[in-house]
C-alpha positions in Angstrom: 45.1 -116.6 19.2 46.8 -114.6 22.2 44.5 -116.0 24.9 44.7 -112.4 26.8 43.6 -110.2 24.5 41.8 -112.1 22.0 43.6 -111.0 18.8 46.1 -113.5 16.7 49.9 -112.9 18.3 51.9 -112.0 14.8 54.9 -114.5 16.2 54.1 -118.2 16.9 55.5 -118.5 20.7 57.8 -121.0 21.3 57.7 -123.2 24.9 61.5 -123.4 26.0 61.2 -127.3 25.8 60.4 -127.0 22.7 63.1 -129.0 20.4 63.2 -126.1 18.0 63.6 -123.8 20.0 67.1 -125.1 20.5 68.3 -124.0 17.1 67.9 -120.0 16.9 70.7 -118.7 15.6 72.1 -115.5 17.7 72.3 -112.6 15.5 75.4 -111.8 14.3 75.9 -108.5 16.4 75.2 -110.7 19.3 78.0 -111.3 21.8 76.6 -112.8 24.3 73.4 -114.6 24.8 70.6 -112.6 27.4 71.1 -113.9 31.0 68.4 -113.6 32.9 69.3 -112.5 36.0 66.6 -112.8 38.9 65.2 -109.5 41.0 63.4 -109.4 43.6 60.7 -107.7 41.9 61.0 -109.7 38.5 62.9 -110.7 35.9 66.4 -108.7 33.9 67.5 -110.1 31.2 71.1 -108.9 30.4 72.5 -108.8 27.1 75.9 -107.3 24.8 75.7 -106.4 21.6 78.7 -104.5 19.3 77.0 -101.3 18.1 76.6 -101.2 14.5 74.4 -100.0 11.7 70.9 -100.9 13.1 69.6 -103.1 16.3 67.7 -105.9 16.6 66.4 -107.1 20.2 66.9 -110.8 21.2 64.3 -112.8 20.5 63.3 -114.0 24.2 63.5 -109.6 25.3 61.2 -109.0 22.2 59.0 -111.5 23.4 58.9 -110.6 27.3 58.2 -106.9 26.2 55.4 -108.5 24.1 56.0 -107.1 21.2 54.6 -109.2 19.1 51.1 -108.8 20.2 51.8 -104.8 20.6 54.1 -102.7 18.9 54.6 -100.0 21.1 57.3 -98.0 22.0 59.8 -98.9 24.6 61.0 -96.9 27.4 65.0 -96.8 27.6 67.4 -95.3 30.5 70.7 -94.4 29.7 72.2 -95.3 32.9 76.0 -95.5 31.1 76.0 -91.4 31.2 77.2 -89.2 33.7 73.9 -87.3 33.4 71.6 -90.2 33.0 68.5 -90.1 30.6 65.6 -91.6 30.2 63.0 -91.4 27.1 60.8 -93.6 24.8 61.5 -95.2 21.2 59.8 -96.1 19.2 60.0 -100.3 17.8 59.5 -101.8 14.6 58.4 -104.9 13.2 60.9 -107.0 10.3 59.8 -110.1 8.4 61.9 -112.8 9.3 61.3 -116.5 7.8 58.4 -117.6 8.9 57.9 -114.5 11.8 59.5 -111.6 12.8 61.9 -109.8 14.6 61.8 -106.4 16.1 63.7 -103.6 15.9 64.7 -99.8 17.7 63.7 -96.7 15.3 65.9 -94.3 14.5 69.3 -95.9 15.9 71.7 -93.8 14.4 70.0 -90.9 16.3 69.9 -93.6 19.5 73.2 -94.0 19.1 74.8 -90.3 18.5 71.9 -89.4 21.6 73.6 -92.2 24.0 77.2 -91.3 22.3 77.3 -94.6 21.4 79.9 -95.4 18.1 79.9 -98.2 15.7 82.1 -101.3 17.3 81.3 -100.0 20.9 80.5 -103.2 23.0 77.0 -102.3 24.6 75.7 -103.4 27.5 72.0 -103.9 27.8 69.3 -105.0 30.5 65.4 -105.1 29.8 64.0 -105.2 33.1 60.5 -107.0 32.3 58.1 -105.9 35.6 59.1 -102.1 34.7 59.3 -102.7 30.6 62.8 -100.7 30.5 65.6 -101.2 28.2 68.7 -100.1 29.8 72.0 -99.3 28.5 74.0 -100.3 31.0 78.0 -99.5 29.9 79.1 -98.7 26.5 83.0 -100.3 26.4 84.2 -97.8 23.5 86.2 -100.0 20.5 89.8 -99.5 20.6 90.8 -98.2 16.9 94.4 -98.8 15.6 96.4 -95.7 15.2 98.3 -97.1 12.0 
């Protein structure tokens, strides 16, 4: 039971000194693990990820937005643009083993909206006092010309 709001959490939290917790495989977009980089104000947890077909948030950023107790939609600033944006998506929820992993709605349109394109290294924060997912810098994938 989620001791806040008295309903059952749908993911089984894991304490970081937990010895499983050890062994979670990145996905395989992943390039680099989340960092968590400290504010003043709260916690950022930085993260890249190469554009492709669909996106699935890290584990621990899924978690910190507690998503697993409340899918809700997430509020995401794209601070890579000249004209920066912000706006909300919706998330979803995927079966995964034993829990689940959670997922952005409607990515293709995410990514033609943030003119994102498949192989473009992303570069994400989720600022967890303000709940924002930022797209930080979108490094566009160099295509051969042969």
């Amino acid at each position: 039971m989620d001791q806040s709001n008295s309903r059952p959490s749908f993911l089984k939290l894991i304490e970081e000194d937990d010895p499983l917790f050890l062994h979670v495989v990145a996905p395989i977009d992943a390039v680099e693990e989340p960092a968590i980089d400290e504010q003043q104000d709260g916690r950022v947890y930085k993260f890249v990820r190469m554009a492709s077909k669909d996106f699935r948030l890290p584990d621990n950023v899924s978690r910190i937005a507690k998503l697993d107790s409340d899918l809700k939609p997430m509020t995401v600033r794209l601070l890579h643009l000249t004209e920066q944006e912000e706006f909300t998506n919706r998330t979803r929820c995927e079966k995964r083993g034993e829990g689940f992993r959670y997922a952005l709605c409607k990515w293709s349109r995410f990514m033609k909206r943030a003119r994102i394109n498949e192989g473009d290294m992303v570069h994400f924060s989720f600022d967890e006092t303000h709940q924002v997912l930022n797209v930080e810098l979108v490094v566009p994938h160099k295509r051969s010309t042969d």
